[in-house]
C-alpha positions as CSV (number, residue, x, y, z in Angstrom):
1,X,11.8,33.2,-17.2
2,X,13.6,31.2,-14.5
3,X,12.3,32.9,-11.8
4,X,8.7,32.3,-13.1
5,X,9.3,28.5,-13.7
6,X,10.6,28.0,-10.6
7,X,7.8,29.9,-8.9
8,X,5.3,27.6,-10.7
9,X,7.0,24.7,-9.7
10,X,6.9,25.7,-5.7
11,X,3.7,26.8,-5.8
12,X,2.2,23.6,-7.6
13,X,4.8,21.3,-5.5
14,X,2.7,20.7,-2.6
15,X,-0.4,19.6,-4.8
16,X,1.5,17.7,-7.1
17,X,3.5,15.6,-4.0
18,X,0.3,15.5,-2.3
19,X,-1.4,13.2,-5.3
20,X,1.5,11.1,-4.9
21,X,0.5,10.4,-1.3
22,X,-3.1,9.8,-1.8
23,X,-4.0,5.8,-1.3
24,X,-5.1,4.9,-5.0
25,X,-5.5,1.3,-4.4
26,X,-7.3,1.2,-0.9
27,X,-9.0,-1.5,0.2
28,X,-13.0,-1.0,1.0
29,X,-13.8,-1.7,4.0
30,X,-15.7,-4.8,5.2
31,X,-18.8,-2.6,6.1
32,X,-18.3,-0.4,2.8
33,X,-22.0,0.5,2.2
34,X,-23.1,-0.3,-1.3
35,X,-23.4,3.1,-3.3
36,X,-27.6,3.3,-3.7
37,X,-27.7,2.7,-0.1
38,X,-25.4,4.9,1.1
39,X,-27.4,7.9,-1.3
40,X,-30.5,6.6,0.2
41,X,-29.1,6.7,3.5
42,X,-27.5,10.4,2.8
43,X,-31.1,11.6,1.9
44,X,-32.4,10.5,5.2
45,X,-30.0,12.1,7.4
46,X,-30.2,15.5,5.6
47,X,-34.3,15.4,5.7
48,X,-33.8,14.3,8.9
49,X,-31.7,17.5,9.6
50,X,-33.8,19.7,8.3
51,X,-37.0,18.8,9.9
52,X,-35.0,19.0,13.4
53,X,-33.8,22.3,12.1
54,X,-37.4,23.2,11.2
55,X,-38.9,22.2,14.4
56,X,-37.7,25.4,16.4
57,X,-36.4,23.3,19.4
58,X,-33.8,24.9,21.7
59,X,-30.6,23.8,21.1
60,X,-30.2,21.2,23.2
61,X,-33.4,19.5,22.6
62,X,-33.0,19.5,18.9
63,X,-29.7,18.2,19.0
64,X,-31.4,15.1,21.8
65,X,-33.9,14.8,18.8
66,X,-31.6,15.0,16.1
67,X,-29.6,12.0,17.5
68,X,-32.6,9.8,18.8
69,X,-34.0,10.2,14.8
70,X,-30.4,9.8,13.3
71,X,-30.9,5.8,15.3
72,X,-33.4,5.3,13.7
73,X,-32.2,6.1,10.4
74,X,-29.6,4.2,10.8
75,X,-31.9,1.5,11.9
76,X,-34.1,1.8,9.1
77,X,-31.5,1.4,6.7
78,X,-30.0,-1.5,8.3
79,X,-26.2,-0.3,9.3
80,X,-24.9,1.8,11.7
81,X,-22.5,4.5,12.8
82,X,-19.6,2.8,12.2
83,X,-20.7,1.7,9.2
84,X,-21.3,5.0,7.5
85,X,-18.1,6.5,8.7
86,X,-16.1,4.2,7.0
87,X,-17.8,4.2,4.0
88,X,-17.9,7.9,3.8
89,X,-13.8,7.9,4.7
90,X,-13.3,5.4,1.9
91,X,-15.6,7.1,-0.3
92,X,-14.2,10.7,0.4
93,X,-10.6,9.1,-0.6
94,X,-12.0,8.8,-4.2
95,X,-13.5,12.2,-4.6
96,X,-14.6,11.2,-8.0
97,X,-17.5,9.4,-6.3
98,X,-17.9,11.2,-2.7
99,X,-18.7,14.0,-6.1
100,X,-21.1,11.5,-7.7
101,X,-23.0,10.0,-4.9
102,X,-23.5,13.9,-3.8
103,X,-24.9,14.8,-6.9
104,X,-27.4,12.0,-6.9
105,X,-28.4,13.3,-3.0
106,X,-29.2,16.5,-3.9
107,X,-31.0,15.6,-7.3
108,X,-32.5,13.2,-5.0
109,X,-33.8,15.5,-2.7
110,X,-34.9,18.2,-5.4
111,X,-37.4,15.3,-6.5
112,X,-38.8,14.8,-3.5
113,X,-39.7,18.4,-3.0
114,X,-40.7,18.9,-6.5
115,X,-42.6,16.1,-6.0
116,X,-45.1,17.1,-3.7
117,X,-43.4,15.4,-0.3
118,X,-42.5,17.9,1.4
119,X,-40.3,18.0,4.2
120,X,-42.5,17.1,7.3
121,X,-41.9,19.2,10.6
122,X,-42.3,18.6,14.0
């Protein structure tokens, strides 16, 4: 019974050490984007993926597309690279909403679909 305790306890050790690490009270960042614009923003980039995807491109050409459209969305949405990258860090740290902002992308994008918009191609 020992031996099985003591098992438990080394094999749930590195989770339970590795809570204690995590940053609970982190401070957002100064470009933290606001959590509807960030999903709106996440929809974007993944239609945007897809219709790149979709287009049939050689590689390298869809990936020179890919990035020219990703400026733009960026650009639409007011913010940038930067921007997004710290928000998703911060985010990502509190996987709680990373989980909820995800759910609302995809449900997001099933309307859209189901909604008669499809995803334009190239």
């Amino acid at each position: 019974m020992k031996n099985l305790l003591r098992t438990v306890l080394l094999a749930l050790a590195p989770v339970l050490l590795s809570q204690c690490e995590r940053p609970e009270e982190q401070v957002p960042p100064a470009k933290l984007l606001p959590r509807p614009q960030l999903v709106s923003l996440l929809v974007d980039l993944h239609v945007t993926e897809a219709r790149v995807e979709a287009s049939r491109l050689p590689h390298d050409s869809a990936r020179v597309l890919y990035r020219e459209q990703v400026k733009q969305v960026y650009w639409r949405h007011d913010t940038n690279e930067e921007a997004f990258r710290e928000s998703m860090r911060y985010y990502a740290t509190h996987g709680k909403d990373l989980e909820e902002i995800y759910t609302t992308v995809v449900d997001s994008i099933q309307a859209r679909q189901n909604g008669g918009t499809p995803i334009k191609t190239w």
